[in-house]
VOFIBA-70562 format. One record per residue (C-alpha): x, y, z; residue in three letters. Coordinates in steps of 0.02 Angstrom, whole numbers, padded with zeros to 5 digits, always signed. Each point is the difference from the previous one (the first is absolute). Example, Ala and Ser with C-alpha at 12.3 -4.5 7.8 and 13.67 -1.06 7.14 Angstrom:
+00615-00225+00390ALA
+00069+00172-00033SER
! end
This chain:
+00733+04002-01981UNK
+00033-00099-00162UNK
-00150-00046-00104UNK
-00027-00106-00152UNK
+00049-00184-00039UNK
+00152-00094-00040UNK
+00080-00008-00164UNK
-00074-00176-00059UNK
-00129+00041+00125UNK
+00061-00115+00144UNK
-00149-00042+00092UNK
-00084-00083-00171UNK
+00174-00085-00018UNK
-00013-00105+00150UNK
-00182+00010+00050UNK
-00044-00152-00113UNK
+00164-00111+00042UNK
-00050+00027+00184UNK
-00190-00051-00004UNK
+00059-00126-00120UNK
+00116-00071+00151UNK
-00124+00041+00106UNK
-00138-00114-00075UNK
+00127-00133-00015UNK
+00051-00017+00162UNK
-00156-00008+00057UNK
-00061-00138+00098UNK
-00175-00018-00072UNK
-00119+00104-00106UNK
-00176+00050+00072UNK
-00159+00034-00108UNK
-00143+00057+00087UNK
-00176-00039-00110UNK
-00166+00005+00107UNK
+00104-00024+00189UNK
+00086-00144-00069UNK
+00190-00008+00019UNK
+00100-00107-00142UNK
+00170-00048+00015UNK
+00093-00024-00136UNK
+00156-00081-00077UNK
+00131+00004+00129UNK
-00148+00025+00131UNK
-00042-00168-00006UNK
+00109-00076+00140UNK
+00015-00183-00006UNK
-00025-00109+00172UNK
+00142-00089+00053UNK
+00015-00201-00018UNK
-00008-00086+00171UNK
+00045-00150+00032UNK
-00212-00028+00048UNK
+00001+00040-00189UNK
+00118-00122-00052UNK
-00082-00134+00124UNK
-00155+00014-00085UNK
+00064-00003-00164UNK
+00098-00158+00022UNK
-00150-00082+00094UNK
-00134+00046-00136UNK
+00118-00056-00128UNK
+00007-00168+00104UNK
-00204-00014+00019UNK
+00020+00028-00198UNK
+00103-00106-00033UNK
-00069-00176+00091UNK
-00151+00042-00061UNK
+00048-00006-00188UNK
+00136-00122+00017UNK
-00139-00117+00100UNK
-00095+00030-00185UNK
+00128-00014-00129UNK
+00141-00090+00084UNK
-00023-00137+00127UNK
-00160+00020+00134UNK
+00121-00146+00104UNK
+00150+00103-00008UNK
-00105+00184+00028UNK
-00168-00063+00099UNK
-00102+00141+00029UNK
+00005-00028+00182UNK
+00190+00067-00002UNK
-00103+00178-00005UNK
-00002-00007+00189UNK
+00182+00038+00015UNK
-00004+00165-00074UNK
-00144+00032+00106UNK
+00085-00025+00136UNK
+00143+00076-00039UNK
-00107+00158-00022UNK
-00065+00007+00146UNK
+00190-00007+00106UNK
+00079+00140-00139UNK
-00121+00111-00083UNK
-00129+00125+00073UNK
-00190-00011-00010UNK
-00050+00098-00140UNK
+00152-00081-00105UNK
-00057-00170+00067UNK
-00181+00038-00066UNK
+00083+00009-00175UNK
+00082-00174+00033UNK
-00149-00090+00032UNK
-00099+00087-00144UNK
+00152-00065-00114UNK
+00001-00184+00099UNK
-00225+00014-00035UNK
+00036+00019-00171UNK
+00140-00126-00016UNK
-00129-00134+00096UNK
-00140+00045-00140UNK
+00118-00010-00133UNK
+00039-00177+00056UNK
-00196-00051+00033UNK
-00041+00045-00166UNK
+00153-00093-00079UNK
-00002-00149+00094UNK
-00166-00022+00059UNK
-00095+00045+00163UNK
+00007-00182+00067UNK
+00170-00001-00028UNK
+00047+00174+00098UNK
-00114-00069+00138UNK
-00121+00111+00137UNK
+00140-00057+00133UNK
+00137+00093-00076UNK
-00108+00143-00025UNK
-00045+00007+00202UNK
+00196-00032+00045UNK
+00053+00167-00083UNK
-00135+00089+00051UNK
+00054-00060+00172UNK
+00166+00037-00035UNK
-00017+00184-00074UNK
-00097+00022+00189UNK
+00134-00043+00092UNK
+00133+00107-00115UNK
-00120+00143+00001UNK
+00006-00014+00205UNK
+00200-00014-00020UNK
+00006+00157-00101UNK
-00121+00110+00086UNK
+00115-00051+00176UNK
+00158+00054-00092UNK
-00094+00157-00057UNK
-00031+00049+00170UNK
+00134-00037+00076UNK
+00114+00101-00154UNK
+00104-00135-00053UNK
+00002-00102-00156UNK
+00086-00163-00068UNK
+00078-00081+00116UNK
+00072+00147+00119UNK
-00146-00046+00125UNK
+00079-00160+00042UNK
+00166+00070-00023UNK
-00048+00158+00131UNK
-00046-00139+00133UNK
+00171-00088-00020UNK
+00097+00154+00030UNK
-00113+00067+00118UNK
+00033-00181+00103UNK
+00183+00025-00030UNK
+00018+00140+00087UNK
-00094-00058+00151UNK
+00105-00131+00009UNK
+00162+00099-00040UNK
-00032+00129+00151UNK
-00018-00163+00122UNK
+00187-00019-00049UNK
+00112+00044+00154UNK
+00147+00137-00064UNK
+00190-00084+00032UNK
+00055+00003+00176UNK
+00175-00005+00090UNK
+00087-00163+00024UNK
-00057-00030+00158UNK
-00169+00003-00048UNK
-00133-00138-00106UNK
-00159+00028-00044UNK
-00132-00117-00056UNK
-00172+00047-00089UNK
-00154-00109-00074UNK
-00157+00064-00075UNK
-00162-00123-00036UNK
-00149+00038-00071UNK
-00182-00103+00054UNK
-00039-00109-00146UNK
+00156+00008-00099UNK
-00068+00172-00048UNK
+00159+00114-00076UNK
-00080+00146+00121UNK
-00037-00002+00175UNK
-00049+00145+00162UNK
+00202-00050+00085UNK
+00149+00092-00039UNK
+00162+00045+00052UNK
+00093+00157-00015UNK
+00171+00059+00057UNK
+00129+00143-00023UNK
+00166+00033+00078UNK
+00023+00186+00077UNK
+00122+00114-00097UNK
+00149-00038+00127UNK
-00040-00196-00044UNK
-00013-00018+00174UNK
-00185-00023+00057UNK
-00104-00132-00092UNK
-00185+00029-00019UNK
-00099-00129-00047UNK
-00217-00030+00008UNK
-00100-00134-00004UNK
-00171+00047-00058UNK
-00172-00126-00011UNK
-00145+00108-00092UNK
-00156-00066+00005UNK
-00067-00123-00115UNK
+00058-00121-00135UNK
+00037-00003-00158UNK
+00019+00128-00150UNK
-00113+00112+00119UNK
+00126-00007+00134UNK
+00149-00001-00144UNK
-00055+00164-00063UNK
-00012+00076+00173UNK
+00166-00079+00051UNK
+00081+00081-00134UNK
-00057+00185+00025UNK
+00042-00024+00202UNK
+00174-00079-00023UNK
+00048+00135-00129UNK
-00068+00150+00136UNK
+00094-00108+00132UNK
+00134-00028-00096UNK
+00022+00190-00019UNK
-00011+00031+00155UNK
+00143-00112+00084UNK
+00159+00098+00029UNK
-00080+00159-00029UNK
-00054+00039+00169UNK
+00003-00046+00158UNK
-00018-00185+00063UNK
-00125+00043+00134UNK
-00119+00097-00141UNK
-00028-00142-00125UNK
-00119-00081+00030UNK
-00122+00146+00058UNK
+00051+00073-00177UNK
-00044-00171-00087UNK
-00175+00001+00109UNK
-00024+00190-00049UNK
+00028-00075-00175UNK
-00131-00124+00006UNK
-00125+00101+00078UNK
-00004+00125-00161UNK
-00017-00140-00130UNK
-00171-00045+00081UNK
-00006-00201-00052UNK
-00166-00073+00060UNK
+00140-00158+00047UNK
+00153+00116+00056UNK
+00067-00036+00141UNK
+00149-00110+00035UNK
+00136-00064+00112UNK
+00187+00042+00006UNK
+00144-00010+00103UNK
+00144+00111-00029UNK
+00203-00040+00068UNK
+00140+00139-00004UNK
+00139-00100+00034UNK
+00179+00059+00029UNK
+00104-00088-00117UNK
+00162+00050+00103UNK
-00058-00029+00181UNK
-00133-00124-00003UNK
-00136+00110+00090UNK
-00173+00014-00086UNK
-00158+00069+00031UNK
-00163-00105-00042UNK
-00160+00070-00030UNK
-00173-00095-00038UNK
-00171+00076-00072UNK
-00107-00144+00026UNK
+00135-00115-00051UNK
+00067-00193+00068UNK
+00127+00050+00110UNK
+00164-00051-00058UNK
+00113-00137+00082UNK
+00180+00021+00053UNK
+00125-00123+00009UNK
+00142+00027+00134UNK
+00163-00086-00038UNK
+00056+00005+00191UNK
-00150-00082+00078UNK
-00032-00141-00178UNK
-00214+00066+00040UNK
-00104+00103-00125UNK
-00134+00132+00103UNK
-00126+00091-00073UNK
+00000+00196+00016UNK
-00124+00088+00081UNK
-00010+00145-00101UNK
-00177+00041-00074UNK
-00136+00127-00059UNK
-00152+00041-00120UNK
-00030-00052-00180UNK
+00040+00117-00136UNK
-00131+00087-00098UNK
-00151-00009+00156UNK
+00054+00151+00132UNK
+00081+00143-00039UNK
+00110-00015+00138UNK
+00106-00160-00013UNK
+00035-00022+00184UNK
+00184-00119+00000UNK
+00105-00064+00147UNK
+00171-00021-00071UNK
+00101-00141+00047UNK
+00186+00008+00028UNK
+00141-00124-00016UNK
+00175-00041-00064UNK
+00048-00142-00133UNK
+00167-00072+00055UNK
+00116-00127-00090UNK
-00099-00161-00024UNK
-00161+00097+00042UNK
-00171+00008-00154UNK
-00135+00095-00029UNK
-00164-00070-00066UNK
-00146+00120-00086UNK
-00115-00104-00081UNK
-00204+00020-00049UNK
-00156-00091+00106UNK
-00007-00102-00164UNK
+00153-00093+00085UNK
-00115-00040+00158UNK
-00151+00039-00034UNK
-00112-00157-00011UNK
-00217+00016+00003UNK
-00079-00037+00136UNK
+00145-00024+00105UNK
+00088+00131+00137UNK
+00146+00116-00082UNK
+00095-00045+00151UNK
+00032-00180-00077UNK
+00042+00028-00127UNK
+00163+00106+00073UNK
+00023-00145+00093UNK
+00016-00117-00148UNK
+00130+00161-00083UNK
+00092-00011+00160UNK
+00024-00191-00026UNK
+00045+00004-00153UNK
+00126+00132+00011UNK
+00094-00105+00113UNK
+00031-00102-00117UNK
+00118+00141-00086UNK
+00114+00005+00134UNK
+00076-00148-00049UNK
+00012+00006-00189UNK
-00005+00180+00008UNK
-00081+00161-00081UNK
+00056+00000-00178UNK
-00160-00075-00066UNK
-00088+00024+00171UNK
-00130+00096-00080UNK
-00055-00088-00137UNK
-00010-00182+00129UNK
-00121+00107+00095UNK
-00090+00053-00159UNK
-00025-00188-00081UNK
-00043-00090+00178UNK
-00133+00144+00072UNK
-00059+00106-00129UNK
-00166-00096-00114UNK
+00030+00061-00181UNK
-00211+00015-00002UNK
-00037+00071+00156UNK
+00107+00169+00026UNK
+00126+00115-00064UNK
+00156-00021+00090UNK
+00179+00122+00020UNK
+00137-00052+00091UNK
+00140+00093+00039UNK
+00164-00084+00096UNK
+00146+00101+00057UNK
+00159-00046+00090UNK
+00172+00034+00058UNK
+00134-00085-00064UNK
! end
């Protein structure tokens, strides 16, 4: 076995290069003195800038700045009352502890301008309005802390999040012989409401599913459990049998465990190329049918339990055929439903005033029926009109 070193000795020839290299490509260098852990030099990694940094920095340089210009330019040009705005611009962008900084900054900028231009002249009244105002921008942040969003992408989350309900009541295109009518309202002019639609055409495009679904309640309450149903139901059309969805949508409900969970829905599988459908009702108005060959509507008899209450949904299906001429109506109680008064009126006062599309015809049918039965304050409403061409 050879013994000995190098000529040049190799291992002191490249020993120091490589822990040289070594300590320079090092991330950070650690001292240890008493438990204590240094970094330094290159250690020392630097936060990155958010744009809550830059929001603060541009809104303390605003408190700054109308509180000296109030001084040494123009108090009528820069009153000291114009600190509100970046109050209140804190409180919809930045988070708490970087809105704590603001209002030390907007504190300072209101002594600054007390001691400059007089007490009397600052006033106790604009004191108490941003002290009012950093409460209600502290509340603002805190909210947006909670929920995880910052800025604006609260309000934007809601408008997307209201698009899409609205986007999955939209029918899918159907064959020529076929027209299709839908209209959503919300109680109150609210952008969210408990009724939705949703649809979805079977892979051979020949059987159209569509559901008409009423949670419970009003409002953003109702909105927010809308929107978690319709996206389950809307899964669930066309990707399994007709008969099963609606006990898969109750099975659905039942595991989410809302102290306000159950709801109403009707459900159509409707053979785009022979006319024959299948209607079936959890709870839900029955729809009407319109029959081209007779010039009558009739209401269907099918019926059955609300969603989200057994865990059986017990459902008698009803049967039918549309035929050229013939319509289909699905449509929410907050079409007929009017308190203190027996639902069975108000599908008398539908009936009427379908006749009246019989004439004029369906094109717009649903929407007539919306504006002359639905009350914008009382109900949600969804309508859904179908007919052969």
């Amino acid at each position: 076995m050879f013994s000995g070193t190098w000529p040049g000795d190799v291992s002191d020839r490249y020993s120091a290069p490589i822990m040289v290299s070594r300590l320079a490509s090092s991330t950070f260098f650690t001292a240890r003195s008493g438990g204590v852990r240094l970094r330094i030099g290159a250690a020392v990694r630097r936060r990155p800038v958010t744009r809550n940094h830059v929001a603060l920095a541009g809104l303390v340089g605003t408190a700054a700045s109308i509180g000296i210009a109030a001084v040494e330019v123009s108090e009528g040009w820069f009153p000291p009352s114009a600190l509100v705005l970046p109050v209140l611009a804190g409180g919809l962008l930045l988070r708490v502890r970087s809105l704590a900084v603001l209002l030390a900054a907007v504190a300072l900028a209101l002594a600054y301008d007390a001691a400059s231009l007089g007490v009397g002249r600052v006033g106790g009244g604009l004191v108490a309005t941003v002290a009012v105002t950093a409460v209600v921008a502290v509340l603002l942040a805190r909210a947006r802390e909670e929920i995880g969003v910052q800025g604006l992408r609260g309000e934007q989350m809601l408008l997307e999040l209201r698009d899409r309900l609205k986007a999955q009541g939209e029918l899918p295109r159907l064959p020529a012989e076929w027209e299709a009518q839908v209209v959503l309202g919300q109680a109150g002019g609210s952008s969210f409401g408990g009724d939705f639609v949703v649809s979805a055409l079977s892979a051979d495009r020949r059987t159209l599913e569509v559901a008409v679904v009423d949670v419970s309640g009003k409002g953003v309450d109702a909105g927010t459990r809308a929107l978690l149903l319709s996206g389950a139901a809307g899964g669930l059309l066309a990707s399994m049998p007709c008969e099963r969805f609606l006990a898969a949508a109750n099975a659905y409900l039942l595991r989410q465990g809302w102290e306000e969970g159950f709801a109403t829905a009707v459900h159509l599988a409707l053979d785009l190329y022979t006319g024959s459908y299948v209607i079936e009702s959890a709870g839900h108005p029955p729809p009407v049918q319109f029959a081209a060959g007779s010039g009558t509507w009739r209401v269907t008899a099918g019926g059955g339990t609300a969603l989200g209450v057994l865990s059986d949904v017990a459902s008698t299906p009803e049967r039918g055929v549309l035929r050229t001429g013939d319509a289909l109506l699905l449509y929410t109680d907050g079409l007929i439903e009017t308190p203190g008064r027996d639902i069975e009126l108000g599908i008398d006062r539908l009936l009427g005033r379908a006749e009246c599309l019989v004439t004029r015809g369906f094109r717009d049918g649903a929407g007539e029926l919306a504006a002359a039965l639905s009350s914008p304050n009382r109900d949600d409403c969804a309508i859904v009109l179908i007919w052969r061409t």
